[in-house]
NULO-317097 format. One line per field, with one value per atom (N, C-alpha, C): x, y, z; residue in one letter; atom name. Coordinates in Angstrom, 3 decimals. Each point is the difference from the previous one (the first is absolute). Example, Ala and Ser with C-alpha at 12.3 -4.5 7.8 and 13.67 -1.06 7.14 Angstrom:
2
east: 13.190/-0.890/0.900/-0.350/0.820/-0.770
north: -5.690/1.190/1.200/1.050/1.190/1.090
up: 7.800/0.000/0.000/-0.720/0.060/0.730
resn: A/A/A/S/S/S
name: N/CA/C/N/CA/C
This chain:
80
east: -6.182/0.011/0.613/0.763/0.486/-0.600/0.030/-0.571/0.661/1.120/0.451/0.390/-0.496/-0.099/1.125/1.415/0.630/0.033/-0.256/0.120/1.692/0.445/1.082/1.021/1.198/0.405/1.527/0.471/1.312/1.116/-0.001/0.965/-0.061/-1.055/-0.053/0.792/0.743/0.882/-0.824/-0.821/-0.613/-1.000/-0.659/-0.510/0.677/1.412/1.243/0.117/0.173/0.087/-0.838/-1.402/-1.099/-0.073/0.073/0.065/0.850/1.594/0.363/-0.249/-0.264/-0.547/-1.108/-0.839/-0.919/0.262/0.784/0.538/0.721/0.828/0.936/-1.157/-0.948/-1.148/-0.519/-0.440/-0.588/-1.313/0.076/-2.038/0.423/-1.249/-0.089/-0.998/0.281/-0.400/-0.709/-0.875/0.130/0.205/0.814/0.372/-0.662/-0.308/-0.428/1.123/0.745/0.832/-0.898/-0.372/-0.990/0.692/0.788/1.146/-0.305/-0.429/-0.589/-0.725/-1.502/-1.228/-0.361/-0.351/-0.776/-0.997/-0.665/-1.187/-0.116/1.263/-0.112/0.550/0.283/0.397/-0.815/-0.925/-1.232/-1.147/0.471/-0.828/0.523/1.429/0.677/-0.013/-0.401/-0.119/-1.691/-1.122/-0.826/-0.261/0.932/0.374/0.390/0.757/1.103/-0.781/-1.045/-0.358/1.253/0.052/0.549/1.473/0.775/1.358/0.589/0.799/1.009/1.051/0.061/0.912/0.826/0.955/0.229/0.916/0.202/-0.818/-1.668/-0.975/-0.866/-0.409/-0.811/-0.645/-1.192/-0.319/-1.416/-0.099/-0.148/0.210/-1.714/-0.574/-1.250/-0.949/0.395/-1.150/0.382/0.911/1.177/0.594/0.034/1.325/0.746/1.175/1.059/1.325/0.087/0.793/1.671/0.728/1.511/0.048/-0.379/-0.069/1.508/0.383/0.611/0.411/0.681/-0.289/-1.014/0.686/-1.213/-1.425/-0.587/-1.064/-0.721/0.691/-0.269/-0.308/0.940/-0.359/-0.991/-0.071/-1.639/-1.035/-0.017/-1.533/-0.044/1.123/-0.657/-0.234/0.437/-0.423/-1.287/-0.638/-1.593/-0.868/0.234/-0.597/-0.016/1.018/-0.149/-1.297
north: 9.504/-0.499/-1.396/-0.216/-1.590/-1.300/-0.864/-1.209/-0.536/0.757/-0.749/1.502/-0.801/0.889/-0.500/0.079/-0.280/0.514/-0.506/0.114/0.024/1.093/-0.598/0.976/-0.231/1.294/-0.064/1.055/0.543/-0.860/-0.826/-0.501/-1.541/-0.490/-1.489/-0.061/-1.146/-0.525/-1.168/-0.231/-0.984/1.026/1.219/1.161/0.403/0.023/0.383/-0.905/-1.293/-0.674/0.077/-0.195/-0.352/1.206/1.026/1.479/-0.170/-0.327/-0.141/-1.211/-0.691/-0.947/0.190/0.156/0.727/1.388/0.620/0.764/-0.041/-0.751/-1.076/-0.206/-0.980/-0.419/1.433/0.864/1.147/0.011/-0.721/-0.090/0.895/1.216/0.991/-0.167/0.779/-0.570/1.585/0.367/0.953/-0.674/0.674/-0.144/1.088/-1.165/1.120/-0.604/0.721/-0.279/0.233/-1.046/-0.380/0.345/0.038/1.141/1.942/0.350/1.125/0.258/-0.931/0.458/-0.751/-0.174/-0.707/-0.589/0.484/-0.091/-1.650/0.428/-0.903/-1.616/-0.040/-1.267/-0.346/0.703/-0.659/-0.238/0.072/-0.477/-1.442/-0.065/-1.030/-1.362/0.447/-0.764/-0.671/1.041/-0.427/-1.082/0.205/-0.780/-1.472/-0.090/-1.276/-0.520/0.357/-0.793/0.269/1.660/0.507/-0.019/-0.532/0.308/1.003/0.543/1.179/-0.398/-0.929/-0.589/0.383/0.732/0.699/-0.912/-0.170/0.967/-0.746/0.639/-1.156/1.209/-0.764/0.816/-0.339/0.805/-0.103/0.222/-1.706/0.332/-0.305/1.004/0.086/-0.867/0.484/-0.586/-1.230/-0.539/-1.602/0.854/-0.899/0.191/-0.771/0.838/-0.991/0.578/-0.948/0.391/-0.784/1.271/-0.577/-0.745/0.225/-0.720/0.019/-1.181/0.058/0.506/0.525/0.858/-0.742/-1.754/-0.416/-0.120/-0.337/0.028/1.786/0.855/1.421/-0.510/0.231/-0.724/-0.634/-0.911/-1.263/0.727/0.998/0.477/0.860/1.060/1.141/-0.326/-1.363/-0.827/-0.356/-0.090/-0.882/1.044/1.654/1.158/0.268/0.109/0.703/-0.333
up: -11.724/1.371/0.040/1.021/-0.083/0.491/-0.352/0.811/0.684/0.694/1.172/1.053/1.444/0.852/1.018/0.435/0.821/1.459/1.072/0.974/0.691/0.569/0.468/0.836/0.442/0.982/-0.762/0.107/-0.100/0.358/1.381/0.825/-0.676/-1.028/-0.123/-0.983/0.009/-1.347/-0.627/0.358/-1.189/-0.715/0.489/-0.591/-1.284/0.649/-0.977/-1.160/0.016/-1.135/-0.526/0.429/-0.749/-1.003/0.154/-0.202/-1.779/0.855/-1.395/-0.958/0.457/-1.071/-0.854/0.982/-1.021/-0.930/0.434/-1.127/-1.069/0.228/-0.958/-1.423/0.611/-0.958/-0.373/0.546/-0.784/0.700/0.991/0.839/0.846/-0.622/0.718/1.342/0.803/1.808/0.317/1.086/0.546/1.560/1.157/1.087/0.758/1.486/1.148/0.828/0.710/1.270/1.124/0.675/1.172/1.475/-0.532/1.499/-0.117/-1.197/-0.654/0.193/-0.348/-0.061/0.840/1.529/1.104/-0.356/-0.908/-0.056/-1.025/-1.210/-0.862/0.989/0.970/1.018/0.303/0.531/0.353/-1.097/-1.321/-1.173/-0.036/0.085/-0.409/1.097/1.159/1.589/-0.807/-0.691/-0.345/-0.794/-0.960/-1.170/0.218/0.810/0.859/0.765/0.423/1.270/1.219/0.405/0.687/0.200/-1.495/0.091/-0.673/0.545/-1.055/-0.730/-0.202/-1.425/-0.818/-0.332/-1.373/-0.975/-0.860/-0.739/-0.621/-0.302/0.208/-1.245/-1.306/-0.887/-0.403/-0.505/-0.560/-1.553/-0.969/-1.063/-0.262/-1.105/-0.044/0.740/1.253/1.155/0.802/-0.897/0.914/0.768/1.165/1.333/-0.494/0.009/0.371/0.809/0.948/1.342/-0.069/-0.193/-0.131/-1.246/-1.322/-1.012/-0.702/-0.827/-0.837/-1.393/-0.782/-0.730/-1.550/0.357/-1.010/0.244/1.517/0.446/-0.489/0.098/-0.410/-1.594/-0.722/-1.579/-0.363/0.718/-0.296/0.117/1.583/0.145/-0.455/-0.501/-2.010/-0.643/-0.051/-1.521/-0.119/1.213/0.306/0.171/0.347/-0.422/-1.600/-0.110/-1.517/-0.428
resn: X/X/X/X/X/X/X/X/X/X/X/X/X/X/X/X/X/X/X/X/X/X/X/X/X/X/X/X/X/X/X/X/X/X/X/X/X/X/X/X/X/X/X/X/X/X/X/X/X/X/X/X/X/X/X/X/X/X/X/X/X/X/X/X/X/X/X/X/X/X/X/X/X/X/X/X/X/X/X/X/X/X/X/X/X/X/X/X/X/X/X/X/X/X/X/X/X/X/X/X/X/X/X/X/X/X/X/X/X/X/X/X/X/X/X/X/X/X/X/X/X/X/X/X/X/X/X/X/X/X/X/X/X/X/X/X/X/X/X/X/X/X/X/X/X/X/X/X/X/X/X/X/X/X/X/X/X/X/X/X/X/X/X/X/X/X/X/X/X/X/X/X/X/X/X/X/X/X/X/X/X/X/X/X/X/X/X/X/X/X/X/X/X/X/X/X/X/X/X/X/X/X/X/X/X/X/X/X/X/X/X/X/X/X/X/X/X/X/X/X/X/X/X/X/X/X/X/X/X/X/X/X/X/X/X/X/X/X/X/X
name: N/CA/C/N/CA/C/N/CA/C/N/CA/C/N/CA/C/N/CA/C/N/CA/C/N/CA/C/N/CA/C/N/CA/C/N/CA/C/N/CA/C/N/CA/C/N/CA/C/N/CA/C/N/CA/C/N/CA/C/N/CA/C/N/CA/C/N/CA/C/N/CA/C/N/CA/C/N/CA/C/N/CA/C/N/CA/C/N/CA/C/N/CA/C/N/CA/C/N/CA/C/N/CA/C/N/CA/C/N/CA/C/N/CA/C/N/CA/C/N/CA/C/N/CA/C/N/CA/C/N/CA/C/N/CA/C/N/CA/C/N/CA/C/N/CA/C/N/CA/C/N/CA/C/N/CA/C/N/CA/C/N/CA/C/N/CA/C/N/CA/C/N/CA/C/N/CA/C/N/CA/C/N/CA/C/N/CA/C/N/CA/C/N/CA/C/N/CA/C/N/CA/C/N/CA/C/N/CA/C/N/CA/C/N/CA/C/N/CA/C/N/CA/C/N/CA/C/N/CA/C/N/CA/C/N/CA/C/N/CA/C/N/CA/C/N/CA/C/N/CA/C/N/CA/C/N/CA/C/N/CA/C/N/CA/C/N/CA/C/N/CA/C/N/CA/C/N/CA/C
């Protein structure tokens, strides 16, 4: 199972980079497209303090909203 949960939709290009960057590195992600699953938007509206953000993830239990791909890096590093 992965420790990172991406939030995000089809149409975003910072979805897009983040996507490959993190693949580049080899950090495996699982993705919900929140344009997909309705349901998962209104997890994520929960999450935010009612914004839909993308791409916004969940690395073992950290938010992080529109992150950078090193900010992603730091907070796997502080799970492991």
């Amino acid at each position: 199972m992965s420790k990172i949960t991406m939030y995000s939709t089809e149409w975003c290009s910072y979805c897009r980079t983040l996507k490959r960057a993190m693949t580049e590195r080899g950090i495996g992600f699982a993705e919900i497209d929140i344009d997909s699953e309705p349901e998962a938007g209104a997890t994520l509206e929960a999450l935010t303090g009612g914004y839909r953000t993308v791409p916004t993830l969940d690395v073992c239990g950290k938010y992080l909203v529109n992150p950078k791909i090193a900010e992603v890096v730091e907070a796997l590093e502080l799970c492991n």
